[in-house]
C-alpha positions as CSV (number, residue, x, y, z in Angstrom):
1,X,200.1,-71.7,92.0
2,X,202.1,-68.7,90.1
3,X,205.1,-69.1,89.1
4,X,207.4,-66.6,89.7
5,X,209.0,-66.0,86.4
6,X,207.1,-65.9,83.0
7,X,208.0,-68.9,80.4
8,X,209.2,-67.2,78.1
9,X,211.9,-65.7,80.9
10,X,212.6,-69.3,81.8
11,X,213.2,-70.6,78.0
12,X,215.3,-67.5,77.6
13,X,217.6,-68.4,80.7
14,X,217.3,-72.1,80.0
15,X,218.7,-71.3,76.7
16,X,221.7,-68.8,77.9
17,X,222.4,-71.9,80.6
18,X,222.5,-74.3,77.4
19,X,225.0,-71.6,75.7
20,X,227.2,-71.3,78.9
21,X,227.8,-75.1,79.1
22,X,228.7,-75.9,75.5
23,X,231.1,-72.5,75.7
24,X,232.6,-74.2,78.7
25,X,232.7,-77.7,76.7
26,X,234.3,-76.0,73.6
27,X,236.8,-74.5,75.7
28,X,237.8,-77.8,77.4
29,X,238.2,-79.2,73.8
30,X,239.9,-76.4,72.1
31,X,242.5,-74.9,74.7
32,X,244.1,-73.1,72.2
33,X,241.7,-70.4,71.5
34,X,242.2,-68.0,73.7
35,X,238.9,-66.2,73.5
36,X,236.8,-69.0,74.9
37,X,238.9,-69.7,77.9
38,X,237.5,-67.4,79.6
39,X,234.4,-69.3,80.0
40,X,236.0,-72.3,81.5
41,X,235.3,-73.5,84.7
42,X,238.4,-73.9,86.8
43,X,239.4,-77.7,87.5
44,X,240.2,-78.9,91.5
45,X,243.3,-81.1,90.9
46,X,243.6,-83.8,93.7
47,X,246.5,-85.6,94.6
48,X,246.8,-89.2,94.8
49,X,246.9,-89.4,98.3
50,X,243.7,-87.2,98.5
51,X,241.9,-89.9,96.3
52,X,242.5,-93.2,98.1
53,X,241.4,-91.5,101.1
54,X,237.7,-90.4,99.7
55,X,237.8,-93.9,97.6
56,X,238.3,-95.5,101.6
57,X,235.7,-93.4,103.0
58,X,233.1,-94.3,100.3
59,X,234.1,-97.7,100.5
60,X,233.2,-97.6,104.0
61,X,229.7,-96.3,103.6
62,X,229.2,-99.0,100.6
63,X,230.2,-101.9,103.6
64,X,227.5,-100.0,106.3
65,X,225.0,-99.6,103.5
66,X,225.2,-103.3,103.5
67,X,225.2,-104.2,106.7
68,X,221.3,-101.8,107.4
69,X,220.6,-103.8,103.9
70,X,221.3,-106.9,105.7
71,X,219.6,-105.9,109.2
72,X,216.8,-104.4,106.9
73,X,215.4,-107.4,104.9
74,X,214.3,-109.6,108.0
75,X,212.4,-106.8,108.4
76,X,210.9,-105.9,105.5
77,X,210.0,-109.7,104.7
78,X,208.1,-109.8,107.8
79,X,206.4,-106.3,107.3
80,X,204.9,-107.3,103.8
81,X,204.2,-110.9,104.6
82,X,201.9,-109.4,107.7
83,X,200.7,-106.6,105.3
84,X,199.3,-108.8,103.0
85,X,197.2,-110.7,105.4
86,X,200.2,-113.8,104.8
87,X,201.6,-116.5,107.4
88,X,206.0,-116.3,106.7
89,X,206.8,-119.5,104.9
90,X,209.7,-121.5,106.5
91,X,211.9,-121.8,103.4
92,X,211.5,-118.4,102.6
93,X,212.2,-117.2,106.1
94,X,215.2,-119.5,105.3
95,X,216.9,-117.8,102.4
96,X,216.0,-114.5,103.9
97,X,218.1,-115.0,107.0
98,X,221.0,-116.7,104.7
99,X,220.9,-113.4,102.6
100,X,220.8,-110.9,105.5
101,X,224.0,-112.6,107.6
102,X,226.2,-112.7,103.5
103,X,225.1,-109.1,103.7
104,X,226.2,-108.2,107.1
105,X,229.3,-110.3,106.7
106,X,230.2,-109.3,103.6
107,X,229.5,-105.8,105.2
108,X,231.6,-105.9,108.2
109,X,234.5,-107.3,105.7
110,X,233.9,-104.4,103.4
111,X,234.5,-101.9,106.3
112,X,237.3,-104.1,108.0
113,X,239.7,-104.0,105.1
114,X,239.1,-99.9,104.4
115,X,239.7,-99.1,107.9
């Protein structure tokens, strides 16, 4: 398949990219030179508030990840035992459904307290 630029373009605009970000990092680390703080990026300042509500939100998707991971290994334990032509062990079957309801309970606690 052709690519649509040459490789030498691509080096050439790899390289600028490479110049653009350590101009940006110099200018973070050297605030009083005036000439390079024009190449750096502006900053979104967030208030306190702001993050304990995105730490609560992401804290809720960590607690529902959890819970599918708990609903999900039954499932997978009994999808590669059958795939590889195996009978599901007792003890096994055991420690898989211990592990999936600590998962879902430690899940639904997750979510519970970032409500």
């Amino acid at each position: 398949m052709e690519s649509f630029l040459p490789d030498s373009v691509k080096a050439i605009l790899v390289g600028l990219l490479a110049i653009l970000l350590l101009l940006n990092r110099l200018a973070r680390a050297l605030p009083h030179v005036a000439w390079l703080q024009s190449f750096r990026l502006p900053v979104m300042r967030i208030s306190e508030e702001q993050k304990a509500k995105r730490r609560r939100s992401a804290n809720r998707l960590a607690g529902l990840e959890i819970i599918l991971l708990g609903l999900a290994l039954p499932l997978l334990y009994l999808f590669s035992t059958l795939i590889l032509f195996n009978e599901p062990k007792a003890t096994l079957m055991i420690i898989v459904t211990v592990s999936s309801v600590l998962c879902i309970t430690l899940g639904i606690w997750v979510f519970a307290r970032n409500l």
